[in-house]
C-alpha positions as CSV (number, residue, x, y, z in Angstrom):
1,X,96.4,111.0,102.0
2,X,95.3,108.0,103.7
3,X,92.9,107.0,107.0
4,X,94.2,104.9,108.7
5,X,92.0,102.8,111.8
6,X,93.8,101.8,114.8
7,X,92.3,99.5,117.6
8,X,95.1,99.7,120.2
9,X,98.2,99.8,118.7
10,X,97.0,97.8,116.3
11,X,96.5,98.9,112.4
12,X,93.4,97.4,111.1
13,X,93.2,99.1,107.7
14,X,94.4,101.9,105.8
15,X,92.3,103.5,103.0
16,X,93.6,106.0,100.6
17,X,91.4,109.7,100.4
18,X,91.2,112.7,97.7
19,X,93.1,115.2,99.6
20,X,90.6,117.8,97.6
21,X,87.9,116.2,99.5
22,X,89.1,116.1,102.9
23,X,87.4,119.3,104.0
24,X,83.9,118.4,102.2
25,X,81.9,117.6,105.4
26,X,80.7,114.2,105.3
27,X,84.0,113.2,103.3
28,X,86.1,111.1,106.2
29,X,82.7,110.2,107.9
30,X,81.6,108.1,105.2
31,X,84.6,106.1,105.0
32,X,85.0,105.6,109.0
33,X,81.3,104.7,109.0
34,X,82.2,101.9,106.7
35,X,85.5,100.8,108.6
36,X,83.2,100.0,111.5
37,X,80.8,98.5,110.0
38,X,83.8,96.0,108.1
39,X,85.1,95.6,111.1
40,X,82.5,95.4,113.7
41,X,83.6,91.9,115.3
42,X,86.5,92.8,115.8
43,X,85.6,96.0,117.7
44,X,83.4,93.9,119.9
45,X,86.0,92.2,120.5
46,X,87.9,94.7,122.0
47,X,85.1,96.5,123.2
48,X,87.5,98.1,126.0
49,X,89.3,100.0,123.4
50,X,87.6,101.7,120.9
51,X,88.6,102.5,117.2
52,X,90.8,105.2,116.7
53,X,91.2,107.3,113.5
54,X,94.0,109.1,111.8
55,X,94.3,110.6,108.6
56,X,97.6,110.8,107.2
57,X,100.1,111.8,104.3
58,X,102.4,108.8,103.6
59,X,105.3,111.3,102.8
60,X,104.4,113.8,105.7
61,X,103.6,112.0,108.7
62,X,100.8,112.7,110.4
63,X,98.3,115.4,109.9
64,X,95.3,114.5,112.7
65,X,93.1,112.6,114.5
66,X,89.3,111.8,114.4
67,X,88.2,109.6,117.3
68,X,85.5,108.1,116.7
């Protein structure tokens, strides 16, 4: 599994997860607390459009999406 940040239809970064932790509350927040913290500038930047969050299998598409 994989979350993947989007500004636009831009990808920014992809990072892989535990798919055993997905569902642990707290899991996928950590990680897109830190992907906008990396990548603040850049979502001042395009302050008009704000990050968007998907996690993903690589070999089944995609499974949902976390704005925010």
């Amino acid at each position: 599994m994989k979350l993947m940040m989007y500004i636009g239809n831009d990808l920014i970064e992809a990072i892989p997860l535990e798919e055993a932790r997905i569902p642990k509350p707290g899991y996928v927040g950590q990680f897109k607390r830190n992907l906008k913290i990396k990548h603040r500038d850049l979502i001042r930047q395009h302050s008009k459009t704000p990050p968007e969050f998907l996690v993903v299998n690589p070999e089944k598409g995609a499974l949902s999406a976390a704005n925010n």
